[in-house]
C-alpha positions in Angstrom: 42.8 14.5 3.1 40.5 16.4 5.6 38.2 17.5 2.5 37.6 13.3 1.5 36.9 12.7 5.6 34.1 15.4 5.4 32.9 14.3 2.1 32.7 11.3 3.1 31.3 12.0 6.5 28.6 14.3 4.6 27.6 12.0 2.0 27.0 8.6 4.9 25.0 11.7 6.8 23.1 12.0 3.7 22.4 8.5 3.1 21.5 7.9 6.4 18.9 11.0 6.2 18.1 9.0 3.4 16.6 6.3 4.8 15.2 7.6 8.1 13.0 9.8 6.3 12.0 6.8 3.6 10.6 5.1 6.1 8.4 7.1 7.6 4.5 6.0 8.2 2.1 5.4 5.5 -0.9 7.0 6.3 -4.1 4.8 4.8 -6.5 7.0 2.3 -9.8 4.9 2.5 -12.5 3.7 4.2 -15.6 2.3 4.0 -16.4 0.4 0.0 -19.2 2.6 -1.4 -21.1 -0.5 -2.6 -23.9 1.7 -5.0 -20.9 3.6 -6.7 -19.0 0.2 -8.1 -19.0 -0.6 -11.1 -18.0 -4.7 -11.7 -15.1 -5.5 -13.2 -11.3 -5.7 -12.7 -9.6 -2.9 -11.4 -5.3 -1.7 -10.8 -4.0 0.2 -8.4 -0.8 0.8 -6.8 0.4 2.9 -4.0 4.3 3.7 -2.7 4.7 4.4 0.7 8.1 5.3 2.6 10.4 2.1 1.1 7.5 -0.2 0.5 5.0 -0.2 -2.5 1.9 -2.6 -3.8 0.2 -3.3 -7.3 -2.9 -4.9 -6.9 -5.9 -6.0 -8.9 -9.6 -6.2 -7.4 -12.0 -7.8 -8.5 -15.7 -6.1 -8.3 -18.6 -8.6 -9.0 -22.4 -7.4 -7.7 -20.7 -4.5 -6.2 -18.4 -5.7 -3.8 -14.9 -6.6 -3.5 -14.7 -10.4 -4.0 -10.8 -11.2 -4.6 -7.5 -9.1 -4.5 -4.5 -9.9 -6.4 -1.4 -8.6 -5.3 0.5 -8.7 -8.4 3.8 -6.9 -7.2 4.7 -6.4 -3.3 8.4 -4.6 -2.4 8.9 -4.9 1.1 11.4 -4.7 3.7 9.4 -7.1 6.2 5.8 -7.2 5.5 5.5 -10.0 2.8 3.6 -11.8 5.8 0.8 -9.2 5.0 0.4 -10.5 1.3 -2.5 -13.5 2.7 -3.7 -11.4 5.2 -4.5 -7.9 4.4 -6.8 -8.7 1.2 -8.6 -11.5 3.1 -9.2 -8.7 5.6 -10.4 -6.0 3.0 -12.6 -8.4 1.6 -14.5 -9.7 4.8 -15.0 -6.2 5.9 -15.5 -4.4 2.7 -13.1 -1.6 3.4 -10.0 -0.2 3.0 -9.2 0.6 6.0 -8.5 -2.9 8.3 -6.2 -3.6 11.5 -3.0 -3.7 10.1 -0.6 -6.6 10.7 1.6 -6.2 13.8 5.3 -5.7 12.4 4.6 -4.5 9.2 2.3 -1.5 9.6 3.4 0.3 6.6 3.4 -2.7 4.4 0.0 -3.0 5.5 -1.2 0.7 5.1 0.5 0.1 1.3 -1.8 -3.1 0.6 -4.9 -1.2 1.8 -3.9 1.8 -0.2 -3.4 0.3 -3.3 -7.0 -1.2 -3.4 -8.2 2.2 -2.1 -6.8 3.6 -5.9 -8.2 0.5 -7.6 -11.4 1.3 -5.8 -11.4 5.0 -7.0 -10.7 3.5 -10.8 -14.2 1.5 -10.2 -15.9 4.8 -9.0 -15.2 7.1 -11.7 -16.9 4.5 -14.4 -20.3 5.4 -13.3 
């Protein structure tokens, strides 16, 4: 009987370890577009971050960002960054934007996932 209570005890310790360390903060990879690098076209990426993660296509027309589609988004609470985040990325032409307040990682997961579209576009030249 003891041995099932500590099992038991050790494996909700190990789920709750679990979790804490899954949602720890996504740190954003990018930065400012580099317009002369870009290739147009349409571009994936996708990025996982702590419990969240984003698949995105961007768009690259006279070398700039002119549309993001956020194809898949799993989230705990940031699905309110879906509208905002790309709209952001766009008028500011980088990856790296104010994030939106509650859903910081969701945000840094949007921005990052453009980020490795971006990269895709960089590496056809």
């Amino acid at each position: 009987m003891k041995i099932i209570v500590k099992s038991g005890y050790c494996l909700a310790c190990c789920v709750v370890m679990l979790l804490v360390s899954s949602c720890s903060k996504t740190v954003t990879i990018g930065g400012a577009v580099q317009h002369a690098k870009l290739i147009d076209g349409v571009y994936e990426g996708s990025y996982t971050g702590g419990p969240n993660n984003a698949v995105v296509n961007v768009t690259i027309q006279g070398q700039k960002i002119t549309a993001i589609e956020i194809v898949k988004h799993d989230a705990l609470k940031g699905k309110k960054t879906e509208p905002i985040i790309p709209q952001r990325i766009i008028e500011q032409q980088s990856t790296v934007v104010d994030a939106v307040s509650g859903a910081t990682n969701s945000s840094a997961v949007i921005m990052n996932a453009v980020q490795v579209a971006l990269e895709k576009a960089y590496q056809q030249k």
